[in-house]
N, C-alpha and C positions, 0 to 999 in steps of 0.2 A: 133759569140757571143763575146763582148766584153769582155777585163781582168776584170771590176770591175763586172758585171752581173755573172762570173766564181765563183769569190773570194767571193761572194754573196751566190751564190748554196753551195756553199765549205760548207763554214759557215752553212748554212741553215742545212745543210745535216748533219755536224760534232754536231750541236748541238741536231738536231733529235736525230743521233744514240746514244749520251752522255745520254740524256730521255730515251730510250729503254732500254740501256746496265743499269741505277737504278732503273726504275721501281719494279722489284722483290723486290728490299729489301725497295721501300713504302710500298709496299701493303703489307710485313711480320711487318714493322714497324709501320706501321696504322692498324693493324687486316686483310688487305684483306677484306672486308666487308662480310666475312663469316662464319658463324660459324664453330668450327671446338674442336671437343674433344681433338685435339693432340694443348689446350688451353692455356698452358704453366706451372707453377708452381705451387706446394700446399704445404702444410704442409707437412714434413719426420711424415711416419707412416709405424713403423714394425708392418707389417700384421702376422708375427710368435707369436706376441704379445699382439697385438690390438685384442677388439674383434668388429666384424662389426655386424653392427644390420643391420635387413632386412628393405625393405622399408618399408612394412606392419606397423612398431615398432618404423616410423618418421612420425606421424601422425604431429605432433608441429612445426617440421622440414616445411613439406610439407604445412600446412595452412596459413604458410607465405608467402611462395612461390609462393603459386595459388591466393595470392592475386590479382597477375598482370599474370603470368605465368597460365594460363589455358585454355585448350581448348573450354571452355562455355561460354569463353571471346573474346566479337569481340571492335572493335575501341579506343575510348579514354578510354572504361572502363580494356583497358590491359595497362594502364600508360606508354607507348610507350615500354614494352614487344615483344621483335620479333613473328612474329604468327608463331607458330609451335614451339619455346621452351617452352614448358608445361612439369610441373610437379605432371599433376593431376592422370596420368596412370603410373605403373612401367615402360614399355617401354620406354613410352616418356622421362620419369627420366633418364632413365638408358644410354640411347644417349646421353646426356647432363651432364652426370656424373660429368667427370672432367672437362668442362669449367664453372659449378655451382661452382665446389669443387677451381679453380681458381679466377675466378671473388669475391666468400665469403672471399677467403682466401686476396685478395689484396684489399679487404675494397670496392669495384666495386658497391657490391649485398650484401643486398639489398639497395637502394637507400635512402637517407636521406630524412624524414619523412612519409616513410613505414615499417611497421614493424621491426624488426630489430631482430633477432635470437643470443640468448643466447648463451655465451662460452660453454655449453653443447652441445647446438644442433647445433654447427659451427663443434663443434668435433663429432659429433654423424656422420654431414656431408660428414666432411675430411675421417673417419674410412668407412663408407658407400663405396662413392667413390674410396678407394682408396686399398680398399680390397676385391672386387670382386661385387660388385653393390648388395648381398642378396636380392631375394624377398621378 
């Protein structure tokens, strides 16, 4: 094998493993392309304080949500919605807690020119989420 075909691999190889040894902190710095509740920041909410309402008691909350977000929704009529984050069941809500209670809180959700959720019920949200998911 020739020097310059060596010094080729080298390179080849040294820049490979440079892509391996970043990749982790794309895929933390791009989302990972998966969903995931440990979603990142919300609003400070003392739960010794706050009081959380149940899901049942975010009816207002929730009918914005399922605009796009719900399980009775297939294709373009979930406005590009991941299938399977729904907010139409408490379960389903309750997975999804805090990356809702994230994405509302960084302006993410809802999306400009769909509904758009009251400083009441962004807070009704955050207290929700962030105090024990109430049924």
């Amino acid at each position: 094998m020739t020097h310059s075909r060596v010094r080729t691999l080298f390179t080849d190889l040294r820049t490979w493993l440079f892509a391996l040894a970043l990749a982790p902190l794309a895929a933390v710095a791009c989302g990972g392309g998966e969903e995931s509740d440990d979603a990142g920041e919300g609003p400070e909410i003392d739960c010794a304080t706050a009081t959380a309402p149940k899901f049942s008691e975010m009816s207002a909350v929730w009918n914005k949500c399922t605009t796009c977000h719900s399980s009775t929704l297939t294709g373009a009529s979930r406005v590009n919605a991941p299938v399977g984050i729904d907010f139409d069941t408490y379960a389903a809500a309750k997975t999804h807690a805090a990356t809702a209670m994230h994405e509302v809180y960084e302006g993410a959700m809802p999306p400009a020119g769909l509904p758009a959720l009251s400083e009441d019920e962004e807070d009704q949200l955050y207290r929700w989420a962030s105090c024990g998911t109430p049924e």
